[in-house]
C-alpha positions as CSV (number, residue, x, y, z in Angstrom):
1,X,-22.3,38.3,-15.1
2,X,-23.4,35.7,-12.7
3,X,-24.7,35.7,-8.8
4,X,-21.1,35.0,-8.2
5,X,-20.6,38.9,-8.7
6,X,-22.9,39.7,-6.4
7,X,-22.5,37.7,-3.8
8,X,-19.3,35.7,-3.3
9,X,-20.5,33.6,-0.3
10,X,-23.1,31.8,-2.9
11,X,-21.4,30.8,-6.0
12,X,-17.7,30.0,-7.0
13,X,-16.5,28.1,-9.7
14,X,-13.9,25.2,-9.5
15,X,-12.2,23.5,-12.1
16,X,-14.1,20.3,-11.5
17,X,-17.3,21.2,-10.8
18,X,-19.2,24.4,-8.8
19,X,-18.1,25.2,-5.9
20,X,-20.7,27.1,-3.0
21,X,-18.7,29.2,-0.2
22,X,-19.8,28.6,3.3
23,X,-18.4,30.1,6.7
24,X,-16.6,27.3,7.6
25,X,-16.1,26.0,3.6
26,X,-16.9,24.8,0.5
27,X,-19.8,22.8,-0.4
28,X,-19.7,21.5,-3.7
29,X,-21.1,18.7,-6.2
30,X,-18.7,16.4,-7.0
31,X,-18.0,15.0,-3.8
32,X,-20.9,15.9,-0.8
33,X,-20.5,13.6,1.7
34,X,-16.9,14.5,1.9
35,X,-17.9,18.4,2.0
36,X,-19.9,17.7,5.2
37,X,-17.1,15.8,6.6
38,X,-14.6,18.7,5.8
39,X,-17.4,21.4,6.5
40,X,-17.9,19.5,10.1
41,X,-14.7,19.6,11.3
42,X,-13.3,22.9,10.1
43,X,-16.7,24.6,12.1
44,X,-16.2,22.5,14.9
45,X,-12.2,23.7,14.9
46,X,-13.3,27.3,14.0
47,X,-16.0,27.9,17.1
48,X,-13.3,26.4,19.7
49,X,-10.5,28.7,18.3
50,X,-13.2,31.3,18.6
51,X,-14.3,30.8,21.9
52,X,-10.4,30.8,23.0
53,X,-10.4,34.3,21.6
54,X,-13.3,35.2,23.5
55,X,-12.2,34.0,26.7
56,X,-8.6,35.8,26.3
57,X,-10.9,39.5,25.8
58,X,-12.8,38.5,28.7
59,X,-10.2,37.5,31.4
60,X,-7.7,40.2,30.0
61,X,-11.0,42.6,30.8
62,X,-11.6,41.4,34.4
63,X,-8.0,41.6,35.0
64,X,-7.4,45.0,34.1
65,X,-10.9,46.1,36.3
66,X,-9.8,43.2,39.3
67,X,-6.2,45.2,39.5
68,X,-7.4,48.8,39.2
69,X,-10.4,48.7,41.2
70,X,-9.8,46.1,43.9
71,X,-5.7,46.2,43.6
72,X,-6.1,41.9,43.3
73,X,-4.3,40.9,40.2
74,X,-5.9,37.8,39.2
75,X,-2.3,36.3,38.8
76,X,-3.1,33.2,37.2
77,X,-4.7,35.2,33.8
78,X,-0.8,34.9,32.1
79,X,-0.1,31.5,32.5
80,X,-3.7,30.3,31.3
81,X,-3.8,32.7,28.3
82,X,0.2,31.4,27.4
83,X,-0.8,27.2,27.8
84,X,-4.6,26.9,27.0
85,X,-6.2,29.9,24.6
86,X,-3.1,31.1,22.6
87,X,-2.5,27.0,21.8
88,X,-5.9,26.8,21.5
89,X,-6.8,29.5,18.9
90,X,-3.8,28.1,16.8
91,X,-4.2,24.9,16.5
92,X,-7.8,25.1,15.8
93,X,-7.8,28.2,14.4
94,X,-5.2,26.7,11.6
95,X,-7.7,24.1,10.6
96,X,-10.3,26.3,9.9
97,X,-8.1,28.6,8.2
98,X,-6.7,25.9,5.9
99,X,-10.6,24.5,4.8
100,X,-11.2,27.9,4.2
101,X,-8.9,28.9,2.1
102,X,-7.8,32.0,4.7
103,X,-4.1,31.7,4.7
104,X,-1.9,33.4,2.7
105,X,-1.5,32.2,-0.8
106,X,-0.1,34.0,-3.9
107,X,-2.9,33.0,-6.5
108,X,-1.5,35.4,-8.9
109,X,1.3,33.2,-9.9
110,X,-0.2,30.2,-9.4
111,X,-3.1,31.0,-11.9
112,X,-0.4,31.8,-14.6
113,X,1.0,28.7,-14.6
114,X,0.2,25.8,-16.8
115,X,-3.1,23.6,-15.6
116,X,-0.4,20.4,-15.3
117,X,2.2,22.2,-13.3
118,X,-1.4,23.7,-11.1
119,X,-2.5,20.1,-10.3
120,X,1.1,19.2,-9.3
121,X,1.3,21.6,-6.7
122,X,-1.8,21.4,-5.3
123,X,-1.1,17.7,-4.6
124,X,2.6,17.9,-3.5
125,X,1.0,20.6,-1.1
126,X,-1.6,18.6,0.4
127,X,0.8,16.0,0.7
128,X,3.0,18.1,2.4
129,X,0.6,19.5,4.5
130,X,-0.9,16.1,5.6
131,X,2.8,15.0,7.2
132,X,3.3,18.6,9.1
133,X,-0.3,17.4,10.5
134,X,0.9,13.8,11.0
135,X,4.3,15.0,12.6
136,X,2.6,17.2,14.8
137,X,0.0,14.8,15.8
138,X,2.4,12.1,16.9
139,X,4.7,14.3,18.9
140,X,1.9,16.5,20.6
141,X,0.2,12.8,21.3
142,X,3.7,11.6,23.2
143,X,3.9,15.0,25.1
144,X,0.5,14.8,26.2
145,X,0.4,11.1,27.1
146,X,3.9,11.6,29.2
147,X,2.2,14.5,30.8
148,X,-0.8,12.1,32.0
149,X,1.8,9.5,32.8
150,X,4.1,11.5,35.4
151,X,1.2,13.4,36.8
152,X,2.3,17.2,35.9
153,X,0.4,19.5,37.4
154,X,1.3,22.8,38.7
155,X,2.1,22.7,42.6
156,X,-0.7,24.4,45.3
157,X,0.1,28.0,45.8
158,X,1.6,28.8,42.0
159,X,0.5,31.4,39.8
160,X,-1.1,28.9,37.1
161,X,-4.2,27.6,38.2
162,X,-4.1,23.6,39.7
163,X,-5.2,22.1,35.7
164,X,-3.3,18.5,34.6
165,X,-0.7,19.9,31.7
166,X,-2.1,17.1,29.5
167,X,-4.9,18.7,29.2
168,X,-3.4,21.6,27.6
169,X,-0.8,19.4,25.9
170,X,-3.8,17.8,24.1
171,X,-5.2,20.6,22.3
172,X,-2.3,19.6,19.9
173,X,-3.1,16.4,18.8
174,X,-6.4,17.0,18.5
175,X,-6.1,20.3,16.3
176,X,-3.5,18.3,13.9
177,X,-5.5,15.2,13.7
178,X,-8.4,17.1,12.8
179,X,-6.4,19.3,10.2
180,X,-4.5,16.0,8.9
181,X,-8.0,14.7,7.3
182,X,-8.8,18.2,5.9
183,X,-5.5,17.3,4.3
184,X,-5.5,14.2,3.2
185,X,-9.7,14.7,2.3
186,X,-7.9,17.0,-0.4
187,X,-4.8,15.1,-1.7
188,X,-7.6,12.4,-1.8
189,X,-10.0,14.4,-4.5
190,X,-7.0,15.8,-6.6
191,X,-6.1,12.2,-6.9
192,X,-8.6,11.1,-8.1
193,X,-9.8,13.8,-9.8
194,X,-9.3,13.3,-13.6
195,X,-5.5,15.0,-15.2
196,X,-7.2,18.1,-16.5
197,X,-9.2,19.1,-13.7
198,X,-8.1,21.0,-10.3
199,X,-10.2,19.4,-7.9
200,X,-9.8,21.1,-4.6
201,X,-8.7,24.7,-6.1
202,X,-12.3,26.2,-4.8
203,X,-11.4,29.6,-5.7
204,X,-9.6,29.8,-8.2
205,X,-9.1,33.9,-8.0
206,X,-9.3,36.4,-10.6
207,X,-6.9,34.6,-13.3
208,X,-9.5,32.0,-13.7
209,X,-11.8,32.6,-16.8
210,X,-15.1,31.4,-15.9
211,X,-16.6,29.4,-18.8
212,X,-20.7,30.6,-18.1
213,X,-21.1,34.3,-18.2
């Protein structure tokens, strides 16, 4: 048994290499300086989604005590939650998510296939991955830059609050750009990573037989 057991935030074990769990990642030996990079930007994603989160609890809160007690709905609480900290918790919060391994993955039948057919998918889905980002980048980027261009902004005297829709609009971009090097980090290291060796599978779940006891 190693401190793995005990403790999985300290010690997992990839196919390349070992592999040490952080908040916002992995940290591992192979590649370091790329770790950092990764590590960087998925923390940097993680505490804006977080603060969105915060900040929808918070208005939703003074909303509910501005309406009962004073009988003054704030009004503009919807429209702000809808265009800035729902888009905001998303796309940020997706890039996190991604670095850290927290989306939903079926690593039961992925661990019982061969190590070949393993290293295939796990490039074809950072490849994948890396155009989603790429096409949501570009798109968000023209909706966001048309935005600036025509001068949107909602009229004096509406219920959303007088804020340039670019600015809004650009959360998208941004999240996807900095999800798209996550990506493209990883199809980089299974690349280049040697045939028999997952490079980016950090942990590797239950199936995988760890070789030190």
């Amino acid at each position: 048994m190693n401190d793995a057991d005990h403790n999985p935030m300290l010690l997992r074990l990839n196919r390349s290499g070992k592999a040490r769990r952080t908040s916002f990642g992995y940290e591992t030996d192979d590649h370091p300086r790329l770790d950092r990079v990764e590590n960087v930007i998925s923390y940097t994603a993680g505490v804006t989604a977080g603060l969105a989160l915060v900040l929808m609890v918070l208005i939703t809160c003074i909303e509910v005590f501005s309406r009962a007690v004073f009988g003054q709905p704030l009004g503009w609480n919807v429209s702000f939650t809808e265009r800035y900290l729902l888009v905001g918790s998303a796309f940020f919060g997706i890039v996190t998510a991604y670095r850290t391994g927290a989306h939903v993955a079926v690593t039961s039948v992925f661990g019982m296939l061969p190590l070949r057919v393993q290293k295939t998918l796990q490039i074809m889905t950072h490849a994948m991955v890396s155009v989603i980002f790429a096409l949501l980048f570009w798109y968000g980027l023209q909706a966001a830059l048309n935005a600036a261009a025509t001068g949107e902004i909602p009229p004096k005297g509406a219920t959303e609050l007088p804020i340039p829709e670019w600015i809004w609009r650009a959360f998208i971009p941004l999240g996807s750009i900095m999800g798209m090097t996550i990506a493209v980090v990883d199809l980089y290291r299974e690349i280049t990573a040697p045939w028999g060796v997952l490079a980016t599978d950090y942990d590797p779940g239950d199936n995988f037989k760890e070789d030190e006891e």
